[in-house]
C-alpha angles and dihedrals in degrees: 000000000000137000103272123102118244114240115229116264115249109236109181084201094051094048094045098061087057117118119228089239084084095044113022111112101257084187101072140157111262122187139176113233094244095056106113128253087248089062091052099049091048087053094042088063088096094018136081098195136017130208130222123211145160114250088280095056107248111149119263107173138325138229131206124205081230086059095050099046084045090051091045104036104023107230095253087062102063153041103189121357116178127203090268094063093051087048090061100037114108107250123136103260100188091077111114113246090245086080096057104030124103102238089201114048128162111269130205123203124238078236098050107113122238091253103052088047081060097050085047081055102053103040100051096038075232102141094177130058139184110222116214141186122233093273086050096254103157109238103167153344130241127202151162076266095055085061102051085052085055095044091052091070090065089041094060 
């Protein structure tokens, strides 16, 4: 055998069994519903959602960095539009992020496995998730992005 290391095998089964507690993103974007919109899109800059929760941390509504460019630039008007274009757009950042948040997302559970997260993707058309406990204490976020980072192991 040489020296190289071998790199694991990728088993779909196997990946799909997995629950979201190994792959969900623990180090997520909170913020209070009275934080304003200029303190989310500073935040989204390396994000792609942010969550919204009470001082204990129960979920209170989510934002997605899809939800802020729509609300900014409506779809019919773009192609691509990047972070920097939001950040220029006239729009009054001192609202606080309550007015624009969906109070019901659409949750995942820490227990959920990896391929019914998928199914919940596809057939929403929903790429970010807040993940939350039993009590509704936001512990994580899953995303299109939290596969590719799962997918890069087997890449390397």
């Amino acid at each position: 055998m040489s020296g190289e290391e071998e790199k694991p095998k990728l088993n779909i089964i196997k990946l799909s069994k997995m629950p979201l507690r190994l792959i969900m993103e623990k180090d997520f974007l909170r913020l209070s519903p009275d934080d304003k919109i200029e303190t989310l899109i500073k935040g989204l800059e390396h994000r792609t959602c942010a969550v919204i929760t009470d001082e204990n941390g129960k979920l209170l509504g989510f934002v997605s960095i899809d939800e802020v460019v729509n609300l900014i630039v409506p779809p019919s008007d773009y192609i691509l539009v990047g972070i920097d274009a939001i950040k220029e757009a006239h729009f009054d950042w001192e609202r606080p992020v309550k007015e624009i948040m969906n109070p019901r997302p659409i949750t995942l559970s820490p227990s959920d496995r990896l391929g019914y997260a998928l199914e919940v993707m596809l057939e929403t058309g929903v790429k970010q998730f807040p993940v939350v406990d039993r009590g509704r204490k936001v512990v994580g976020t899953f995303s299109a992005q939290s596969i590719v980072r799962l997918l890069r192991v087997f890449a390397r």
